[in-house]
C-alpha positions in Angstrom: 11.1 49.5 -7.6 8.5 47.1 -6.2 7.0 45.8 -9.9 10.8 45.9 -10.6 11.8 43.2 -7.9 8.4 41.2 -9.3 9.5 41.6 -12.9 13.6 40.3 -12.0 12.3 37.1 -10.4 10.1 36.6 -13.2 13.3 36.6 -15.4 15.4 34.6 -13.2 12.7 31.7 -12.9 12.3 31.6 -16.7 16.1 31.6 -17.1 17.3 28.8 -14.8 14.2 27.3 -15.3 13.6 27.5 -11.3 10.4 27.9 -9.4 9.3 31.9 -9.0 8.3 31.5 -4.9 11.8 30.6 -4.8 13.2 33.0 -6.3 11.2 35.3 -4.0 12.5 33.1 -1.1 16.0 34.2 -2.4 15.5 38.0 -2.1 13.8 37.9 1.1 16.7 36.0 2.8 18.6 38.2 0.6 17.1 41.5 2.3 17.6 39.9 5.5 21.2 39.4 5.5 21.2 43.1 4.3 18.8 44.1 6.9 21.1 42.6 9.4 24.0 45.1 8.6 21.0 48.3 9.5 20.0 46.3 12.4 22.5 44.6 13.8 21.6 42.1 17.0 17.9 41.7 16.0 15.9 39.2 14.9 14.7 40.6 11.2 12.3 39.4 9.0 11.8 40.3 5.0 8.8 40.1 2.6 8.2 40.4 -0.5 4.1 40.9 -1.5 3.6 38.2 -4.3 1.4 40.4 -5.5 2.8 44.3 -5.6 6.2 43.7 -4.8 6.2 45.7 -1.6 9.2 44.7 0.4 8.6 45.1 4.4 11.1 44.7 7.0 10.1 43.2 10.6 11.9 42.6 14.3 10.4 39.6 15.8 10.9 38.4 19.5 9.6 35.6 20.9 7.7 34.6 24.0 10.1 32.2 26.2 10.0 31.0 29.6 13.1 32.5 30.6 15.0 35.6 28.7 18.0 35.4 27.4 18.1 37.8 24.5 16.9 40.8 25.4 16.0 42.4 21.9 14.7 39.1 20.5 12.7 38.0 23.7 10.2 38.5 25.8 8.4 36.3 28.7 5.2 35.0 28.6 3.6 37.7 30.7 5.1 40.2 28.6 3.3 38.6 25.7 0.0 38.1 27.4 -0.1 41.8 28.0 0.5 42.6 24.7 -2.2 39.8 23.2 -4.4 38.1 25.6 -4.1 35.1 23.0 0.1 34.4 23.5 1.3 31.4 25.0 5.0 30.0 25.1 6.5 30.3 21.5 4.3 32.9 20.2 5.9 35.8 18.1 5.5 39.3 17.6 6.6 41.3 14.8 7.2 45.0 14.6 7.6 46.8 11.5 10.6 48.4 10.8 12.0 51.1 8.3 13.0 50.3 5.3 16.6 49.8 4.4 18.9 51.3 1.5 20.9 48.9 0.4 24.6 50.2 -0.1 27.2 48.5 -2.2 28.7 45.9 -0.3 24.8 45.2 1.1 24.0 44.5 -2.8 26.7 42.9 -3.2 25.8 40.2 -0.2 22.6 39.9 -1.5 23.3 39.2 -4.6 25.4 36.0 -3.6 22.6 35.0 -1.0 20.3 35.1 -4.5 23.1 33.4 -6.7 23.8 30.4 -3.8 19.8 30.1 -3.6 19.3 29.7 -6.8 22.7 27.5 -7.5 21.0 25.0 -4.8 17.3 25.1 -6.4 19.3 24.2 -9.7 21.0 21.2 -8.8 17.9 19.9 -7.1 16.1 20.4 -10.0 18.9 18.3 -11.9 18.4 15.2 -9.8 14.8 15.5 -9.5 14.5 15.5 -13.4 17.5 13.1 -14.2 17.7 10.7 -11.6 14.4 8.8 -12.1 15.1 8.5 -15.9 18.4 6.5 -15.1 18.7 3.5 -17.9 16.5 5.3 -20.2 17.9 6.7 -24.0 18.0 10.6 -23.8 18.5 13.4 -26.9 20.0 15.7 -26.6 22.6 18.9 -29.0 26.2 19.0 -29.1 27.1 22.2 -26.4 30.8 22.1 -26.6 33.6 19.5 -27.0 36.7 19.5 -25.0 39.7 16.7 -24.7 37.1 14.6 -26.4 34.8 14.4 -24.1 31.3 15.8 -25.2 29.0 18.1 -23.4 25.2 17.8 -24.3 22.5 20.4 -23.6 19.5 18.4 -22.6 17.6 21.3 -22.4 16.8 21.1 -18.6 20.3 20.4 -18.0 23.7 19.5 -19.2 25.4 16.3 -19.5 29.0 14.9 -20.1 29.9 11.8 -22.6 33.4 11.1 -21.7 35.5 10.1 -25.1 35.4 6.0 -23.7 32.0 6.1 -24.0 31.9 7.2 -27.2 31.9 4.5 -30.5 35.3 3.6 -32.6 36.0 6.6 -35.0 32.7 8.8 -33.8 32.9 11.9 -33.6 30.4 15.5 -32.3 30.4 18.8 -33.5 28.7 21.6 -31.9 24.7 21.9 -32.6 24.7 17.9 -33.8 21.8 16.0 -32.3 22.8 12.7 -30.0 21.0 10.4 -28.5 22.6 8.5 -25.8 22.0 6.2 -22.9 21.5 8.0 -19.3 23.9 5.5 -17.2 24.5 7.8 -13.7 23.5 11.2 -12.2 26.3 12.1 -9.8 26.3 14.7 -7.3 29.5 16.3 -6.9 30.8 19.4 -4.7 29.7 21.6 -7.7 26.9 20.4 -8.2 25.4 17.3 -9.5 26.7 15.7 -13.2 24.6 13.8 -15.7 26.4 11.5 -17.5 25.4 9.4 -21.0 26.8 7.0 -23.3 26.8 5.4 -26.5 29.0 2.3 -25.4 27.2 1.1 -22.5 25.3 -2.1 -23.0 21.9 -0.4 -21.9 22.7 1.6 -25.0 21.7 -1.4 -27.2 19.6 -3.1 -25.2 16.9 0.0 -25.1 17.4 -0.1 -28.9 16.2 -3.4 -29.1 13.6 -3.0 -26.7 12.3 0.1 -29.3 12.5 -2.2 -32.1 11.3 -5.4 -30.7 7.9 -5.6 -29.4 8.7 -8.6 -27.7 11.2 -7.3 -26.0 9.3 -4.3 -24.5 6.4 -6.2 -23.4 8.4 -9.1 -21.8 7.5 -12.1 -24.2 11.2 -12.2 -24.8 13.9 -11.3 -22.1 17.5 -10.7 -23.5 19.4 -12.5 -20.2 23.1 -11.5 -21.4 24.7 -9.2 -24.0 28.6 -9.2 -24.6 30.6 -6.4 -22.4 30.5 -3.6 -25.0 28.2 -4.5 -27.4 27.7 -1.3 -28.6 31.3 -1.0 -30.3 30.2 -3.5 -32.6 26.8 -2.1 -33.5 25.6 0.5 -35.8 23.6 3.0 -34.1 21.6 6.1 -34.9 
């Protein structure tokens, strides 16, 4: 069981192409919500070793002037008798039994894992999108619905809605595109990347690929017509 949670957040990193300490961040909130249910009104803790895959369970209570709670607290004096070394704020952590987890426990920590993961994925989207903003991106054909294509950039997906497509062009899945990357918009569900092939930064990165001069600055193109790119044959 312990290799086994090492070896499923292995798999999950590689397939949503997420970090694997978060992943393992995921469970252990995951085993804490769980926990909670075994425990109820304490203070738990989860771990995960990195390196075995033991999972261990802790209550910790923490040394306050004044208590409060009295299962997650303790004053000062309390603390200094326990370790000569505590001071205000300092925790302690007792182990505690492990925890089967029953159905509708799985079934919390699986969504805890999912929403994790859901959140690590869209910042991943931004943080690899965003910066390339007004650059020409290649991506294949996923799907195409109502017109509008839906490219697999291989680190994420983006949309081409049918207007900015050219006149008469047309995608099929698996064809290769290459498209300008115009916004990256975060949405309630997450964030979208979208690309065209009608923008004018479409052409004008085209020229900038073909013209030297244009790339290093000797010549600057100061205005191009509103949708130049309807007029032009591109690859």
């Amino acid at each position: 069981m312990n290799v086994e949670m090492l070896q499923v957040a292995d798999a999950v990193a590689r397939e949503k192409s997420v970090d694997r300490e978060l992943v393992l961040e995921a469970m252990e909130q995951a085993l804490k919500t769980a926990a909670r249910r075994t425990y109820p009104g304490l203070n738990v803790e989860a771990e995960i070793d990195r390196d075995t895959g033991e999972i261990r369970l802790f209550h910790v209570r923490v040394a306050v002037e004044e208590v409060e709670d009295q299962d997650n607290e303790l004053t000062v004096e309390e603390a200094q008798a326990l370790r000569d070394d505590a001071v205000l704020g300092s925790e302690f952590r007792t182990a505690l039994a492990p925890i089967e987890l029953g159905r509708i426990a799985a079934q919390t920590a699986k969504q805890v894992i999912n929403q994790k993961i859901r959140e690590a994925e869209r910042e991943r989207v931004i943080a690899e999108y965003e910066p390339r903003v007004g650059e020409l991106i290649t991506g294949i054909v996923k799907r195409v619905e109502r017109g509008n294509v839906y490219v697999d950039l291989g680190r994420g997906e983006a949309v081409m809605y049918r207007e900015d497509l050219l006149p008469r062009e047309t995608f099929r899945q698996g064809d290769r595109v290459r498209a300008y990357l115009r916004e990256v918009r975060n949405q309630p569900k997450g964030p979208v990347v979208f690309v065209s092939r009608s923008d004018a930064g479409m052409v004008l990165r085209l020229f900038e690929q073909e013209v030297p001069e244009i790339e290093d600055g000797t010549v600057t193109i100061q205005r191009l017509p509103v949708i130049p790119a309807r007029a032009a044959r591109l690859p």
